[in-house]
N, C-alpha and C positions, 0 to 999 in steps of 0.2 A: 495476373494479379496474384499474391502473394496470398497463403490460406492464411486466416485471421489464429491469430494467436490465443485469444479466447472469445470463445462462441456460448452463448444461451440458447437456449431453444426448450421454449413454452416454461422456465419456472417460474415455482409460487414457494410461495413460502408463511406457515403459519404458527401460529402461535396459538396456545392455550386447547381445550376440546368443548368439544359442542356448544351451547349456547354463548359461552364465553370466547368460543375462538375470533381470531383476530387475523386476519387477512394483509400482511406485512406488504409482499410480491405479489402481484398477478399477471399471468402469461408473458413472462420476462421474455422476451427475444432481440437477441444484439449479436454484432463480431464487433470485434475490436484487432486490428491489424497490427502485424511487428512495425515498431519504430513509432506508432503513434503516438498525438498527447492528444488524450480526450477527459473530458470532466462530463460526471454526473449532476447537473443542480436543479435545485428544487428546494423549497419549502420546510421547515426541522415537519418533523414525523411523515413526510411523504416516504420514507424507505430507501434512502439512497443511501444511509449508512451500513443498513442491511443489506444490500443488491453489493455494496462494495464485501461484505465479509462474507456472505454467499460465493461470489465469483473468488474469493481470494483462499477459500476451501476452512475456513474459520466456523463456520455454521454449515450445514446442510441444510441443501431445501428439500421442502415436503414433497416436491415434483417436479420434475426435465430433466435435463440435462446440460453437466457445464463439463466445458473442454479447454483444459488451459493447456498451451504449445500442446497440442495434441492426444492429449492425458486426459482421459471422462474420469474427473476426481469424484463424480458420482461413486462410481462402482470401487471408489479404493477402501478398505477397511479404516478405520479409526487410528489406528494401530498405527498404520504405514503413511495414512496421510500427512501426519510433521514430515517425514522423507523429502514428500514430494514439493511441500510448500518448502522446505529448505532450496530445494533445488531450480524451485521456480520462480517464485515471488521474494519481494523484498513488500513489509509495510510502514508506514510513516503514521503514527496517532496525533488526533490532537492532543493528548494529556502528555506528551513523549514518552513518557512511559517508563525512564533509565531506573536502573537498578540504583538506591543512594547510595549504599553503603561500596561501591565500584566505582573506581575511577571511569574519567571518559573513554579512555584506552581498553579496562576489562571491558566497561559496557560492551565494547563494539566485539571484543573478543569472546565475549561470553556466546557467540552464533557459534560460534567454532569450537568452543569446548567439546560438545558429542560426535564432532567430524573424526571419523576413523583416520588414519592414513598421513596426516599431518603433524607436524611434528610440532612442538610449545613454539619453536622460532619462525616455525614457517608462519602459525598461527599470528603473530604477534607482526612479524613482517607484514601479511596483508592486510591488520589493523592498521596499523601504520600507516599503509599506504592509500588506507580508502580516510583516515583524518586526513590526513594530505589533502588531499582531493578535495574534501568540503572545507580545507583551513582552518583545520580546528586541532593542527599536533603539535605548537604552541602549548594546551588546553589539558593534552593528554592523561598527565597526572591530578588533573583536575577531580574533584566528586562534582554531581549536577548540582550540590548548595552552592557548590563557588562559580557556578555559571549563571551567567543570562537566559532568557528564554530560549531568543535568538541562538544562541551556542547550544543549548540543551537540545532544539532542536536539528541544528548540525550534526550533532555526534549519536541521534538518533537516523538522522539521514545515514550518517555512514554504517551503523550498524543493519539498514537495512541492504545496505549494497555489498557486506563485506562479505556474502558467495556469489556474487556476482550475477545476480536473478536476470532473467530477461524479461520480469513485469515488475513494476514500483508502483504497488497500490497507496496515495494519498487521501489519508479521512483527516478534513477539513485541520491542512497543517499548518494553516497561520491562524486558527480560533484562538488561540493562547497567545498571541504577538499581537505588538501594536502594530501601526499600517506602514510603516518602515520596516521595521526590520521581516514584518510578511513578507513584503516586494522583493527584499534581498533572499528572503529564502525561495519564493518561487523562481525567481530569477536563476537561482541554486539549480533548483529540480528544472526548468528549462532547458539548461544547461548539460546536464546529465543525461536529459532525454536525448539531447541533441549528439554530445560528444558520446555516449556511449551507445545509440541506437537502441534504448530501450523502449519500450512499451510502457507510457505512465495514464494510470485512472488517477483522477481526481476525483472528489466526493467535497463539493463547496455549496453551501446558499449565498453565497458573494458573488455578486455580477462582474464587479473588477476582474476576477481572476480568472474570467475568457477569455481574459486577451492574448492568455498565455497558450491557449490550445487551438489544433487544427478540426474539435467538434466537437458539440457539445448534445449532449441525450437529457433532456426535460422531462421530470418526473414527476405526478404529481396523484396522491391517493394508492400507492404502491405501483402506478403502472407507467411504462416509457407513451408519454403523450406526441414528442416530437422531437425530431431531431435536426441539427442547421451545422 
């Protein structure tokens, strides 16, 4: 078997000090394998939007250790951990998140602006190619006002794939879509998981959008209760 692509092992995670702390995580422990599609769900304030930005190296936790494709982003500085999330993860919000004042095309190229090494057309070329992909370079000169949900979040999907991550962390990406065009977007990220062999976490309280994954980890009061 294949080593897991990212591993937990015993964190927590806290908020606030002393009497007022708040217990987000407790005793996290998970692998998660290349090529999987697994979702986290649970209940709004059980911690699974937190346990998703914790593993995606977005937040530190207060205690363990996390290992993404083999990299303890514990022990990285501050400093150098954008690096490492560039090079490893791609994420998907529910708010999408685009820059307004950027079309859909900077949007996605704005990952690449601080990439050393690449030139404005190489840049621009792998934009290009990752709309493609989600169908959205039609769109390209588009700003997010003149877009749909639905498309807004397309061309966030591609901004999240446009270094080509070997993990796609999703926090709850059809909360802002009706249940049509959710289905088309998960369908989207199915797809991706599938054709690119990537590693996707999902982060949903929607039962529907099981159907889409090979596991699912049940959370509930910051801690993994059960897994199927």
């Amino acid at each position: 078997m294949a080593n897991p692509i990212i591993r937990l092992e015993a964190v927590d995670k806290e908020y606030g000090k002393g009497k007022n702390t708040v217990a987000a995580l407790k005793s996290i422990n998970l692998e998660i394998f290349p090529g999987e599609f697994v979702a986290v769900v649970g209940p709004s304030g059980c911690g699974k939007s937190t346990l998703l930005h914790v593993m995606a190296g977005l937040e530190q936790p207060s205690s363990g250790r996390i290992l993404l494709d083999g990299v303890d982003v514990t022990l990285i500085s501050e400093r150098d951990l954008p690096k490492v999330r560039a090079q490893k993860i791609g994420f998907v919000f529910q708010a999408f998140l685009l820059i307004e004042d950027l079309t859909a095309l900077e949007n996605v190229e704005s990952v690449l602006w601080p990439v050393e090494g690449l030139t404005w057309e190489k840049k621009e070329e792998m934009a290009l190619e990752v709309l493609r992909e989600v169908d959205m370079l039609e769109r390209r000169d588009h700003f997010p006002r003149q877009m749909s949900g639905g498309e807004q979040q397309r061309v966030a999907i591609a901004r999240a794939l446009v270094n080509n991550p070997p993990i796609l962390f999703c926090d709850e990406p059809t909360g802002n879509l009706d249940s049509k065009t959710g289905e088309t977007i998960m369908d989207l990220i199915a797809e991706l998981n599938k054709e690119r062999e990537m590693t996707v976490v999902l982060v949903t309280h929607n039962e529907d959008l099981t159907k889409y994954v090979q596991r699912i980890f049940r959370m509930r009061d910051g801690r993994i209760v059960g897994e199927e």
